[in-house]
C-alpha positions as CSV (number, residue, x, y, z in Angstrom):
1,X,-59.3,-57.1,74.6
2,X,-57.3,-53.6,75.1
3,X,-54.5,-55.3,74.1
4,X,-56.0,-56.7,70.6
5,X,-57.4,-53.4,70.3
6,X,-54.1,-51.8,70.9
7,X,-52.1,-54.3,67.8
8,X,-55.2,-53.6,65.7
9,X,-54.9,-49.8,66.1
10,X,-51.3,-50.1,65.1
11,X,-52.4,-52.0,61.7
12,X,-54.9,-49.6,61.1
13,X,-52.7,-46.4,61.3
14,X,-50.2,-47.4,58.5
15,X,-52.9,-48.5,56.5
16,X,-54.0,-45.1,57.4
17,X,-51.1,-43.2,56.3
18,X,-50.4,-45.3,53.2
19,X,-54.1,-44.4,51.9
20,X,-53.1,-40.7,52.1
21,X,-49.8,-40.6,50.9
22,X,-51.1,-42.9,47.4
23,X,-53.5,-39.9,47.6
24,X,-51.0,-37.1,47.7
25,X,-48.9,-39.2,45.1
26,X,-51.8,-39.3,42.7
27,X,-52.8,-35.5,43.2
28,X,-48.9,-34.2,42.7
29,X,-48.7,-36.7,40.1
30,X,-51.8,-34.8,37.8
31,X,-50.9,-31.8,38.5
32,X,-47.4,-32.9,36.9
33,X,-49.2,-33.4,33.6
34,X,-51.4,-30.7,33.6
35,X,-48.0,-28.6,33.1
36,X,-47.2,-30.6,30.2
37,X,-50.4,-30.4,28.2
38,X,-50.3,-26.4,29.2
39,X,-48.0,-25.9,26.4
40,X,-50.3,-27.1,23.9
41,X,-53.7,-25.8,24.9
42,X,-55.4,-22.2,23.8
43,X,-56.3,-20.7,27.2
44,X,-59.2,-18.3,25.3
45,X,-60.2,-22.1,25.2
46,X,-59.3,-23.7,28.6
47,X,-57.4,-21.6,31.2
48,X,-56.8,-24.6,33.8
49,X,-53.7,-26.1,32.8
50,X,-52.1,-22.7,32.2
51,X,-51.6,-22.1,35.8
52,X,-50.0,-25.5,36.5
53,X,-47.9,-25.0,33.3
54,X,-46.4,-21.6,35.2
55,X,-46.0,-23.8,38.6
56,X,-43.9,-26.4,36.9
57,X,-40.8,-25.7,38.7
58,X,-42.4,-26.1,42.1
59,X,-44.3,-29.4,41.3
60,X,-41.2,-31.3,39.7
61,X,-39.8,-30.8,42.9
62,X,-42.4,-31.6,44.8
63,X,-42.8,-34.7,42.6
64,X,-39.1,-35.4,43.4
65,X,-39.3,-35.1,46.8
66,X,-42.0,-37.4,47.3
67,X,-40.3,-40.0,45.4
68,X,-37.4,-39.7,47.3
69,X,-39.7,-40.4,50.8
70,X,-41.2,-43.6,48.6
71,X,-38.3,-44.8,48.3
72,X,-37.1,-44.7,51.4
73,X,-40.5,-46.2,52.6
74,X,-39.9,-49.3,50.1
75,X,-43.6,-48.0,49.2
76,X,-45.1,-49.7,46.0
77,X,-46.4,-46.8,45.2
78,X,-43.5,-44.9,43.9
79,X,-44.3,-46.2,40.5
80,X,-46.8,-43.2,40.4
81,X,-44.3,-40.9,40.7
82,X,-41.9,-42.2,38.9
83,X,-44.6,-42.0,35.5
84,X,-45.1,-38.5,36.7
85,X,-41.3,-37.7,36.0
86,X,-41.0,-39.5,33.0
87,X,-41.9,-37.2,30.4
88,X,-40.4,-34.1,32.6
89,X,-37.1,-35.4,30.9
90,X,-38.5,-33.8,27.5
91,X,-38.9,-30.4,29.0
92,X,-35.7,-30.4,31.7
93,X,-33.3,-28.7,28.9
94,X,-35.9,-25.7,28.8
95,X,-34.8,-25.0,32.1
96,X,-31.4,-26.1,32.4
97,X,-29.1,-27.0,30.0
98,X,-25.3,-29.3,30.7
99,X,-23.1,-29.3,27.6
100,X,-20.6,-26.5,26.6
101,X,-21.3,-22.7,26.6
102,X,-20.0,-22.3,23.3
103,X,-20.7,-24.3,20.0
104,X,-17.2,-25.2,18.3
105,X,-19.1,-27.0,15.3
106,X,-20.9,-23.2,14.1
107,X,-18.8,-22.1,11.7
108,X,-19.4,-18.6,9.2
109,X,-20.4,-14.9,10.3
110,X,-21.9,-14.4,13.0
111,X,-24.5,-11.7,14.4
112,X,-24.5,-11.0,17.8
113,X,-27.9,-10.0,19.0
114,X,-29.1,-9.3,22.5
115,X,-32.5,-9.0,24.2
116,X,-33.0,-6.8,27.5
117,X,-35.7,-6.1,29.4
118,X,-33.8,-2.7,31.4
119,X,-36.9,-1.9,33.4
120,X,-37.0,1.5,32.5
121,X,-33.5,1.9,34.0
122,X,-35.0,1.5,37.7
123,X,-35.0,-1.5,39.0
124,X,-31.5,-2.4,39.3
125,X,-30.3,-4.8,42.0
126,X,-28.0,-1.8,43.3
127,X,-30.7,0.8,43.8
128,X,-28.7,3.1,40.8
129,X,-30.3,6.2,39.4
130,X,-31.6,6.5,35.9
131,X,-28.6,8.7,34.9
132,X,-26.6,6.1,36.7
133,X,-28.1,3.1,34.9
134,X,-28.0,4.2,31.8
135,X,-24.2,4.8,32.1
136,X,-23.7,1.0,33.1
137,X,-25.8,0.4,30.7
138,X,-23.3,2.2,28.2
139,X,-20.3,0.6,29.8
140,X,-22.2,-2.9,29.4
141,X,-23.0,-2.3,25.7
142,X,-19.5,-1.4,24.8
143,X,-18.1,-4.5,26.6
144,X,-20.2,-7.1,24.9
145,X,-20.4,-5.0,21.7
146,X,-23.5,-6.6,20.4
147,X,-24.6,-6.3,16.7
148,X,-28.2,-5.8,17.1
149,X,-29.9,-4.7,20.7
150,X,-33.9,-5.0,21.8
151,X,-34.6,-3.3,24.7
152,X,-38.0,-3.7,26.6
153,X,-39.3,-1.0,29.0
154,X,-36.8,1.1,27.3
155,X,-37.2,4.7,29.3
156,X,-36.5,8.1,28.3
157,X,-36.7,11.8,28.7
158,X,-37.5,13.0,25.4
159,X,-37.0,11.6,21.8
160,X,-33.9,13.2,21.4
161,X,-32.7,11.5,23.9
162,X,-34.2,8.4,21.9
163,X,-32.2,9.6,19.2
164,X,-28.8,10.1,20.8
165,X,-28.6,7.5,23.5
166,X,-26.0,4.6,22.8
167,X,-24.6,6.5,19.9
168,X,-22.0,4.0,18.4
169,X,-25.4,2.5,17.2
170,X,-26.9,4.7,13.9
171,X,-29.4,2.6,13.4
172,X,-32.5,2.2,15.4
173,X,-36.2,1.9,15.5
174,X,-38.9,2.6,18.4
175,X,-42.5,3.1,19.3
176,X,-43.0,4.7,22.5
177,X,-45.8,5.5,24.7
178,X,-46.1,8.6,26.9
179,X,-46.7,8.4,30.6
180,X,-48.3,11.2,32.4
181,X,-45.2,12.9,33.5
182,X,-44.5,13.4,29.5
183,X,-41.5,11.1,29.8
184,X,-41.6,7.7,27.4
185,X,-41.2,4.4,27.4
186,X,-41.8,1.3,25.3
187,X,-39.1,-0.6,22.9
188,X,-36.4,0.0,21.3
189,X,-34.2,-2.0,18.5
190,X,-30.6,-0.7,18.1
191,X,-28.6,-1.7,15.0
192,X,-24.7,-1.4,13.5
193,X,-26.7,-2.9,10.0
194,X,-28.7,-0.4,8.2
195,X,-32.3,-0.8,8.3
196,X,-35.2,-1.2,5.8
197,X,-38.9,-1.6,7.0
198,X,-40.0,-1.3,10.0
199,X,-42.9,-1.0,12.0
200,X,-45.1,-1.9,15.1
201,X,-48.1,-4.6,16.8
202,X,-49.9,-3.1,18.7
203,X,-51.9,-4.9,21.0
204,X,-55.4,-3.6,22.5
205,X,-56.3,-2.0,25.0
206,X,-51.8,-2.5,26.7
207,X,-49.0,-0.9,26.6
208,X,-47.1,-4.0,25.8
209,X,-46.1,-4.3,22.3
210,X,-44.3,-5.8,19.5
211,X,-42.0,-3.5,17.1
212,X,-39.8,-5.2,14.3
213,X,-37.1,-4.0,11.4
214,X,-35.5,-5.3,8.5
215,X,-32.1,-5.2,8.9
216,X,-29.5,-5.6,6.1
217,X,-27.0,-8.3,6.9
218,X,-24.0,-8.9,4.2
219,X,-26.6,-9.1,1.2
220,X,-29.4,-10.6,3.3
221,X,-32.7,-9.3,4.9
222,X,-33.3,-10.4,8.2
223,X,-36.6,-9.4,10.3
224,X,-35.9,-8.6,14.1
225,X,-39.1,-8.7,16.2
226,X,-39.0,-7.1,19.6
227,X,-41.8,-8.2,22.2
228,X,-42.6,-7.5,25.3
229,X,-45.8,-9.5,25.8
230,X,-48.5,-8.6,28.6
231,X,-47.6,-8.8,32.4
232,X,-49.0,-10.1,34.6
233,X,-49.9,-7.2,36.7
234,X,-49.9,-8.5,39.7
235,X,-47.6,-7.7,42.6
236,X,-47.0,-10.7,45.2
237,X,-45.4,-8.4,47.4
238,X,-48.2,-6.0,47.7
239,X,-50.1,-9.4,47.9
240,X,-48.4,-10.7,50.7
241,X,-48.7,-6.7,52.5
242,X,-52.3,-6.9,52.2
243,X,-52.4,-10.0,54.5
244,X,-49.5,-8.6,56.4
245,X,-52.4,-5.7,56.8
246,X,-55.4,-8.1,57.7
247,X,-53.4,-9.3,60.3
248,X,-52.3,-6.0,62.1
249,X,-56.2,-5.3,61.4
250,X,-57.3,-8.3,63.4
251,X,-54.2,-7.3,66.0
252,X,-56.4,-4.2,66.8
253,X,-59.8,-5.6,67.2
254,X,-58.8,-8.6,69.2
255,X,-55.9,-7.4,70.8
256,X,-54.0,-11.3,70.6
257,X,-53.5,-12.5,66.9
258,X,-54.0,-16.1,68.8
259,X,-57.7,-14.8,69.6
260,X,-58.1,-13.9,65.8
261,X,-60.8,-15.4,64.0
262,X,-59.0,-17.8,61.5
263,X,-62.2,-18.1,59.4
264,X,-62.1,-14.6,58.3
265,X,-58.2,-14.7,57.3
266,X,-58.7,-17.6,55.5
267,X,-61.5,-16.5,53.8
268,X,-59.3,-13.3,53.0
269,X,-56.5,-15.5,51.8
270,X,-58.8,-17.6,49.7
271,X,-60.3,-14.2,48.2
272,X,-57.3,-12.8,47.5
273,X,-56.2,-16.1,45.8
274,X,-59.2,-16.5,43.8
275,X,-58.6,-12.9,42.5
276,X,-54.9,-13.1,41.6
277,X,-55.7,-16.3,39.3
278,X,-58.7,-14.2,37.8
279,X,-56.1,-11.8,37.1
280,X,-53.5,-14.0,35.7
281,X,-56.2,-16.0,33.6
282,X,-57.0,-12.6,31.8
283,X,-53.4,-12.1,31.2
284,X,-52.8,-15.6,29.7
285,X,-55.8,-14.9,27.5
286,X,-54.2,-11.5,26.4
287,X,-50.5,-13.5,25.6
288,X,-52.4,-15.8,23.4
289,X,-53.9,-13.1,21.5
290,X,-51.1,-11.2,21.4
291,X,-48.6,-14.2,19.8
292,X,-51.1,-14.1,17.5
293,X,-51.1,-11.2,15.9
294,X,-47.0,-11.7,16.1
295,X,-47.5,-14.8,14.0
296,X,-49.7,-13.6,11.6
297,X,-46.9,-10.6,10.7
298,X,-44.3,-13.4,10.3
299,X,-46.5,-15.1,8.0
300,X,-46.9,-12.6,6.3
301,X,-43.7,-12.1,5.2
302,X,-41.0,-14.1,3.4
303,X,-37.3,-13.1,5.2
304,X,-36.4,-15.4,8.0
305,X,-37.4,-13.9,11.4
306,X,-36.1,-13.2,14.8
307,X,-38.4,-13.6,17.5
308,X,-36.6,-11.7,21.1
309,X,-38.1,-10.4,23.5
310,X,-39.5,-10.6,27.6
311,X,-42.7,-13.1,27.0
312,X,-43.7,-12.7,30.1
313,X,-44.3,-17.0,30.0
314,X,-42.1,-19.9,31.1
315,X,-41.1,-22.3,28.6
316,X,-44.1,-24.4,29.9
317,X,-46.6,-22.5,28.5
318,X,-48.5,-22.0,25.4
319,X,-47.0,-18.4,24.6
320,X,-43.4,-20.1,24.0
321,X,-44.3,-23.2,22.3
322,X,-46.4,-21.2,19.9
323,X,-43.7,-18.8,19.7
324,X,-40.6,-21.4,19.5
325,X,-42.5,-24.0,16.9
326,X,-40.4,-24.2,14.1
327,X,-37.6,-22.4,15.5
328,X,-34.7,-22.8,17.5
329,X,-34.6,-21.6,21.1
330,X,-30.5,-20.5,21.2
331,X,-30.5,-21.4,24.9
332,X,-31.4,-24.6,23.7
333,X,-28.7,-24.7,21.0
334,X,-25.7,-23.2,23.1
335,X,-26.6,-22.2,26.4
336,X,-25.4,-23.7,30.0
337,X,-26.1,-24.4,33.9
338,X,-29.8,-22.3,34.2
339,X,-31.0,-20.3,31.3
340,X,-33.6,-18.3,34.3
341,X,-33.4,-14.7,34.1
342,X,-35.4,-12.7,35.6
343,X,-33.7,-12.0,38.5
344,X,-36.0,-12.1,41.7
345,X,-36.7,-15.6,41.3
346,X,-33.8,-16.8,40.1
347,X,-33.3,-20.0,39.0
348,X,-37.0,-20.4,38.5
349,X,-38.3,-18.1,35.5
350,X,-37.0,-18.4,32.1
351,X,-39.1,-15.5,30.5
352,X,-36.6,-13.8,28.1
353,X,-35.9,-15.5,24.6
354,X,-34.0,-15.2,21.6
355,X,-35.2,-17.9,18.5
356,X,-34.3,-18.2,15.9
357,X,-35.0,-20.1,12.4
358,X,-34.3,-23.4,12.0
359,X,-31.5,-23.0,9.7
360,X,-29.8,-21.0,11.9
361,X,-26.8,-21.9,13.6
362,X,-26.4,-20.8,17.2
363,X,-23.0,-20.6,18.3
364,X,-23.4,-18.9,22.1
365,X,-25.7,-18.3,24.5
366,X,-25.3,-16.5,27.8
367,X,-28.4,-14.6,30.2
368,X,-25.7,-12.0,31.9
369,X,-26.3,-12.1,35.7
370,X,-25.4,-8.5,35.8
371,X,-27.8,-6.2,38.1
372,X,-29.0,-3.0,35.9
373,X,-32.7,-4.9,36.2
374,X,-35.1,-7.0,37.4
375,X,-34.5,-9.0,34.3
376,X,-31.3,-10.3,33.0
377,X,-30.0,-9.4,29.3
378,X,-30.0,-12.3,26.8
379,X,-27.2,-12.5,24.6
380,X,-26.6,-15.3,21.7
381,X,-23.9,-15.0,19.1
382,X,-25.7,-16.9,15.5
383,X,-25.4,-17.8,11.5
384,X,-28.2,-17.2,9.2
């Protein structure tokens, strides 16, 4: 009888295992297409799918993963996965692009324009000074000689030096808030082409914004919007400190971390968790109301419009699709390998765009890996 018992244990446990794995198939599977419907939903009307949209990266591979294991199990099951992936070949380009850096079939003049969130010339990968940054900065300008620039989290002393900064471009527009130090920051559009209107979106209650200019390009009037849509405000690393904290906490009370009481550090994690999202769902809200405001400008208007800027939003979410409807995204058109750039997570966040109108040709694209920010500059070469 132990011995029956024995073979019938051994059926039981890999019918066992295959139960759970369908189970973890099915669960990576949905959350695989809740970050393809979280491009097209509101989230002032339904936050959910939001969150999954900004985890896409991490779930395709998951996804992947776990089709490569039922595979190699001969599992029937992979079919489940393999659904999953399917319509992730729609949105892969958005992410990463094969096909040639520069477009030979764009002919005419072209107008150079690059977007740059320069993080108020502080957070450069090489730990530079202000002063110092901004003289890269210079040296980077001059070298890729751009037409038109849009700066996010643009930073200076005073606004003369708003005035005088990157002289070999006259023409410029800004709104700029004051911190409590008296120094400012906020964006910044730079132009060789005169300018005619401009003006400002403000958006309540932030200190993100939207500024745009007409500028006067061989005869035509072209509208240049510079964004820099609402953060996130949240900071994983002081995230991760706080339970760095909890721990050296429980250290002291218990005196062995292995003596700790895992129910209140999970219930700190899973507090912590819950209020990060809370955070992030507020923010996503914000974005939505921002783009728009943004949209209703453009509308407004007749002259074709340039939408750059630091979105703060992956391509998988409603904030770009809204945005990039109608439009061409120039990494789309001409760009190559990753388009990521923001730089901490590289390859994962795409959150800097240029797009442009459909009749637009686009001959380059290129997001700079250079280190004078957190974020990388966006620069695309293109035909009105």
């Amino acid at each position: 009888m132990k011995r029956k018992g024995s073979i019938g244990g051994r059926k039981r446990s890999p019918l066992l295992f295959g139960i759970t794995f369908r189970a973890i198939l099915v669960v990576a599977a949905a959350a695989l297409f809740l970050s393809y419907i979280a491009v097209y939903v509101n989230p002032s009307k339904f936050s959910l799918p939001l969150f999954f949209g900004l985890y896409f990266i991490p779930i395709f591979a998951i996804n992947l993963l776990l089709l490569a294991i039922a595979m190699m199990r001969r599992s029937a099951s992979a079919w489940i996965t393999v659904v999953a992936l399917l319509p992730s070949l729609l949105y892969t380009e958005l992410f990463y692009k094969i096909g040639h850096k520069e477009n030979p079939e764009v002919e005419g003049i072209r107008l150079k324009i690059e977007s740059y969130n320069v993080g108020m010339f502080s957070s450069s990968g090489n730990k530079l000074s202000r002063e110092e940054c901004r003289k890269e900065m210079a040296h980077h300008l001059k070298m890729e000689s751009p037409d038109i620039v849009c700066m996010q989290e643009f930073f200076v002393e005073d606004r003369t030096q708003a005035d005088t900064i990157f002289s070999q471009y006259p023409h410029r527009h800004y709104h700029l808030f004051k911190a409590r130090n008296g120094k400012l920051f906020g964006n910044i559009i730079l132009s060789k082409f005169p300018m005619g209107d401009r003006g400002r979106i403000s958006f309540p209650n932030s200190t993100n914004l939207s500024i745009y200019a007409d500028i006067k390009h061989f005869g035509r009037s072209l509208r240049i919007y510079n964004n820099h849509l609402e953060s996130y405000n949240v900071s994983f690393t002081a995230l991760a400190h706080k339970f760095s904290d909890k721990l050296e906490e429980m250290r002291e009370k218990e005196g062995d971390i292995h003596n700790a009481k895992e129910e209140s550090l999970g219930g700190e994690i899973t507090r912590n968790i819950v209020e990060t999202h809370e955070k992030m769902k507020g923010t996503f809200i914000k974005r939505s109301e921002q783009v728009a405001r943004i949209l209703n400008d453009i509308n407004s208007h007749s002259q074709p419009a340039i939408i750059c800027g630091d979105f703060n939003d992956t391509p998988m979410s409603f904030t770009y699709h809204t945005l990039a409807k109608n439009r061409k995204d120039t990494f789309e058109e001409a760009g190559k390998g990753f388009g990521a750039t923001f730089a901490t997570l590289w390859p994962l966040l795409r959150i800097d765009y240029i797009l442009v109108p459909q009749d637009a040709g686009c001959a380059t694209h290129n997001a700079q890996k250079i280190s004078l920010s957190d974020h990388y500059p966006v620069i695309s070469e293109i035909i009105i």
